[in-house]
N, C-alpha and C positions, 0 to 999 in steps of 0.2 A: 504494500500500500504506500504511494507515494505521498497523498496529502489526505486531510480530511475535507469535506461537504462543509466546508465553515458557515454558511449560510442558515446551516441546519443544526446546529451549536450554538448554545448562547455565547455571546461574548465575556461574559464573568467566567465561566468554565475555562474559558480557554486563555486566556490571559488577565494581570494581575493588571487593572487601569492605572494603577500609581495615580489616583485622583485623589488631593488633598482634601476632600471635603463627600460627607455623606448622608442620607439618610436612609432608614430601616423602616419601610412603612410596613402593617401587618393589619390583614384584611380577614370580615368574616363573611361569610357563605350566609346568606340569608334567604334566598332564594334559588334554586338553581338554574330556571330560565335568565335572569337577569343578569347572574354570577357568568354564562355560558359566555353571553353579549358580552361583558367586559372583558370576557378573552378573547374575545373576538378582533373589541378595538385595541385588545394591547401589542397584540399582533404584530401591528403597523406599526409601532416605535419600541420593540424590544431590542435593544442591540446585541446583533449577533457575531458572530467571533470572525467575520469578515473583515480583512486587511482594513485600514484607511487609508483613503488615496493619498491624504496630503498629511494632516497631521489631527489631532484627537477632536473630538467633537467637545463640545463645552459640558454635556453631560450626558449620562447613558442613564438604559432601565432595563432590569431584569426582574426575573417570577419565578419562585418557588413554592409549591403545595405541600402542605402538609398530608400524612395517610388519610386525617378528617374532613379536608378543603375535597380533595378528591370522589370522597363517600357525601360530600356535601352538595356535588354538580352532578351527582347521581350519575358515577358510573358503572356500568353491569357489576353484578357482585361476582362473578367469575373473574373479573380484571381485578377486584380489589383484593383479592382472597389470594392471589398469586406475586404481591408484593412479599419481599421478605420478611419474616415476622418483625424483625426490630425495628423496620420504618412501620409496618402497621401498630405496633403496640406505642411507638413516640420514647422522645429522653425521660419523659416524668415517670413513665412507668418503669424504665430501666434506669429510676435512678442508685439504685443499690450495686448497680452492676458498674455506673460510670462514677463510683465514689461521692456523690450528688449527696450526703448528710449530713446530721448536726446542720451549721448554719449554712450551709450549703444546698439542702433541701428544699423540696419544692416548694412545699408551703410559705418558704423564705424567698421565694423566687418575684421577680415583678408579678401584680395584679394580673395582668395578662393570661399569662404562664402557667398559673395556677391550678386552671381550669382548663380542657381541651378547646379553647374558643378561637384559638388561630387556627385560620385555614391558609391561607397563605401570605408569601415574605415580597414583599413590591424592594427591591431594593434602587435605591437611587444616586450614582456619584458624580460630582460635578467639579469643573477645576477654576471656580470661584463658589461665592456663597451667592451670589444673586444668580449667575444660573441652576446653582441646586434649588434657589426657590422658586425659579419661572418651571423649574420642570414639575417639580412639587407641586404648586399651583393647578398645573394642565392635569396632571393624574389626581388629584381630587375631585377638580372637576369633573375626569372621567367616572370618577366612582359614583358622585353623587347622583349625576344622570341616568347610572343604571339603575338606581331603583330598589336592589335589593343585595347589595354591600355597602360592608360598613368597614370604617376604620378605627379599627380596634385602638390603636395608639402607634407612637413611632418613635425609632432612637436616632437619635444625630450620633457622627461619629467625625473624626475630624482628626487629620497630623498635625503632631504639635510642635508650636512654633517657638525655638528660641532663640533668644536674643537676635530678634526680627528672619529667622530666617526658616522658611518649612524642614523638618527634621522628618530620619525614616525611625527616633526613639518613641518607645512606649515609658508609661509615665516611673517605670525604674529607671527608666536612662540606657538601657538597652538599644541596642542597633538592629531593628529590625530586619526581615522580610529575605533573609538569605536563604539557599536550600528548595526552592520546591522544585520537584523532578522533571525532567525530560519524558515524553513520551511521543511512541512514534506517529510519525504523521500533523503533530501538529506544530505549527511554527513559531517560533521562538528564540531568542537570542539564548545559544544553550551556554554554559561552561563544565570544564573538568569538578567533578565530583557529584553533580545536579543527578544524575540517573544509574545506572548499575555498575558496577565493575566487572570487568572482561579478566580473561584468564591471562589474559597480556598482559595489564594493567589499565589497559584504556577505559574507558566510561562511553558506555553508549546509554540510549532512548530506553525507557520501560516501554513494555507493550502495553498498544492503546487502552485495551480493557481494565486497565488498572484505573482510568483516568473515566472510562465512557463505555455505556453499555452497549452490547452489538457488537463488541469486537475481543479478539481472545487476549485473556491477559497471558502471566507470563504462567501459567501451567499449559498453556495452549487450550484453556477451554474459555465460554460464552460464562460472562459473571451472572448469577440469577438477574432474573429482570422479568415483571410484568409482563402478561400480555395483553390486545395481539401487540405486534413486535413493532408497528409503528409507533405505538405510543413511546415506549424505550429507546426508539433507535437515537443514537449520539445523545442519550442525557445521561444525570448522574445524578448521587444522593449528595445531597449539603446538609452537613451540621452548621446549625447556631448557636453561638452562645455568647454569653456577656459575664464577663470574666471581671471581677469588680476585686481592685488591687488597696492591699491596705499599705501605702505606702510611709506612713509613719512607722509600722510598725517594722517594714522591713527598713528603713536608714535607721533605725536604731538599734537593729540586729546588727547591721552591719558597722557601725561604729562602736559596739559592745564589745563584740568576737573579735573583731579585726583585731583589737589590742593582745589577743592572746594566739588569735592565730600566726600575727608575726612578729613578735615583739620586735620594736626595736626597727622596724620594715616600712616606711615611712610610704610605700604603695601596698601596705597588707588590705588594706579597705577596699582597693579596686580588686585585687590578688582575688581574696575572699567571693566578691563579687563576679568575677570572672569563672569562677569555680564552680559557680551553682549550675549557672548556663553552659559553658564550656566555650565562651567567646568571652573577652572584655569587652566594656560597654560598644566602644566604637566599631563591633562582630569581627576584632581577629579571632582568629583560632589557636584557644590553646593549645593546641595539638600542635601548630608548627611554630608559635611564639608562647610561650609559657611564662616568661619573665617579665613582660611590661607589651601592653601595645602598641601593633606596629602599620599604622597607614597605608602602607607601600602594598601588605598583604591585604588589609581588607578593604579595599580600593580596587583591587586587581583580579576581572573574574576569574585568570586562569590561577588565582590561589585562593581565594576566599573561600570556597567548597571542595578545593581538589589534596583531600586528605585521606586517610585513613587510621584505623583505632589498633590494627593487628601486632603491631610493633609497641602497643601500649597495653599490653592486654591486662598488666595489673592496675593500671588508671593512675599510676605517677604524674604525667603529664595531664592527663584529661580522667577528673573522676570517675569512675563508671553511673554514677548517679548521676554525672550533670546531664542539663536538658536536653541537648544534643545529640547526647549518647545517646540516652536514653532511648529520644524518638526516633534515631536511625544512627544504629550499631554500626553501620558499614560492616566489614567484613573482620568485625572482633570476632564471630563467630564459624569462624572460619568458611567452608564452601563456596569462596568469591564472592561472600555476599547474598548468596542466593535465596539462604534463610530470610533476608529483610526485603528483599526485591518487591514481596506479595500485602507488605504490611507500611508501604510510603503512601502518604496522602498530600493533597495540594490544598495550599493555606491562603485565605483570604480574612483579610481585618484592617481594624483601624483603631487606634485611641479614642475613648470618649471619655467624656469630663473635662475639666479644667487642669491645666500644667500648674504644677506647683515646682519653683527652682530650687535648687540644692541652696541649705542655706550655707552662707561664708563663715568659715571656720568659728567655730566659738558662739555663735548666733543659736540661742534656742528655737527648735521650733515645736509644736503642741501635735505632738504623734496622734492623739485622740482626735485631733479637728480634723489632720488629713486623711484618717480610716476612715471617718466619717462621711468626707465628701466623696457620692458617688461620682466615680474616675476608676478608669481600667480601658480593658482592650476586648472590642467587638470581636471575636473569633468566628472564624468558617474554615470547614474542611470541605473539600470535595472528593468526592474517590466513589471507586464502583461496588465495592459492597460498605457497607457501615459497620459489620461486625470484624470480617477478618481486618479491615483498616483503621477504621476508626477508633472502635470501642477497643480493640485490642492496643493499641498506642497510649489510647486514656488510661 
């Protein structure tokens, strides 16, 4: 297969907008002839994963249903009965299984959330704020006309800005958005380490099915998927979630420890910091700078992903707990990787909340006001089953 039907792809599936600015609108199923019509006109401005000619449109829109939006536009129950059971039963019902307790639990979750009451996700991202609200504007409009949806509520999400300039940091100060995979046929600026490892050493593409239904992943088979097979063809399951960061409580974990983890080590604070994730804030990789971060490496896509864990296998260099590791072993486990090839997923997000800046040295700041202030990072995964991908990664 040379390329994909990008036409027939959404454009969030397949590429990451890098749009500074967003909203998460979530829609209920109130009727299903009315509901059918507003997919009808959404049709006509969903962006799809098609090239742009010249350079990015000012803001895009995509749609995802939940298993209940679906059973809500009243589709035969032989299509609905042949989703995988983890999209049919939803994250609330599987929250024992995705660590989702204590205050993490649904009941703690947004109003929304609570209850089965979303049916589907309108997402919307734009590369100012006044075109994220003229498109906003036109898609309520649409909604209101039909008749028989409603808007449930919405989240803004937004990169944050410092010291005047758009940052790729979430509100630890972390560098985001490195790492999501290669897969064949679809196009993209790749680099060394983004996709499998070859018995040579090289990095090639995952198979498509990893990424989109209809196509064999890497066991050479078809990922479960609905039928009949048009509804499936070139889509994918998206998790959501809203990841709400207590950030006071981590800068004072990390000015607590730091003092013991390096005495005397006048960068133990970033060290420490560096070690959770297994990049320092600005995503070098420990793995090939362990001592202080280094620019040149995480600036440069041919090194900012083109690593491995197998020469680390007791985690000196790079913890085996850190984030990194964690969520793609590379080939610590031995078999060129091939064990982690079936369990990579593609990441979509943005910050939400308000930036709060490091304070300067010796400055208190009140840990309790900024756990308090809802801030964190909008999450999304895509991938083609949710259990062997997703849920097993969580």
């Amino acid at each position: 297969m040379s390329k994909l039907n990008a036409t027939d792809v959404q454009g969030f599936i397949l590429r990451g907008y890098s749009m500074p600015y967003a909203r998460y609108c979530f829609l209920h199923f109130d009727d299903a002839k009315s509901s059918c019509l507003l997919v009808k006109m959404l049709l006509k401005v969903v962006t799809t994963g098609q090239l742009w000619d010249k350079k990015k449109p000012q803001s895009t829109v995509n749609i995802a249903f939940t298993h209940k939006g679906l059973e809500a536009l009243e589709l035969p129950i032989a299509t609905l009965i042949s989703f995988p059971v983890e999209f049919q039963q939803g994250m609330r019902a599987r929250a024992s299984i995705l660590g989702d307790t204590g205050k993490n639990a649904p009941e703690n979750w947004d109003g929304m959330w609570r209850e089965e009451k979303v049916h589907a996700w309108l997402g919307i991202h734009a590369l100012s704020q006044e075109a994220l609200q003229a498109q906003y504007t036109e898609m309520t409009a649409l909604i209101a006309d039909s008749g028989g949806v409603r808007l449930l509520g919405a989240q803004d999400a937004a990169a944050l800005v410092e010291d005047g300039k758009v940052t790729l940091k979430e509100h630890f100060g972390y560098t985001d958005g490195f790492g999501n995979p290669d897969y064949v046929g679809v196009c993209r600026n790749t680099q060394p380490g983004q996709g499998k490892l070859m018995p040579d050493g090289s990095w090639a593409p995952l198979a498509t099915g990893e990424l989109l239904l209809g196509y064999a992943d890497e066991a050479g088979e078809l990922p479960v998927a609905p039928v009949p097979h048009i509804l499936a063809a070139n889509g994918t399951f998206m998790v959501y979630r809203k990841l709400h960061e207590n950030v006071g409580t981590f800068r004072n974990f990390l000015a607590t420890w730091s003092a013991r983890y390096g005495a005397g080590d006048e960068n133990a604070k970033e060290k420490l910091a560096a070690k959770f994730i297994g990049r320092w804030r600005d995503g070098t990789p420990i793995e090939l700078s362990p001592d202080s971060p280094n620019p040149s490496i995480a600036q440069d896509p041919n090194q900012s992903t083109n690593f491995r864990f197998s020469r680390d296998t007791d985690g000196t260099r790079c913890p085996l707990g850190a984030h990194i590791r964690r969520v793609n072993p590379r080939d610590a486990f031995g078999f060129e990787g091939r064990l982690i090839n079936r369990r990579r997923i593609t990441r979509r997000g943005l910050p939400y909340g308000p930036y709060a800046a490091e304070p300067d040295p010796g400055d208190p700041q009140d840990s309790a006001e900024l756990d308090a202030t809802d801030r964190g990072v909008v999450f999304m995964a895509l991938n083609a089953s949710l259990s062997r991908q997703f849920e097993f990664v969580q």
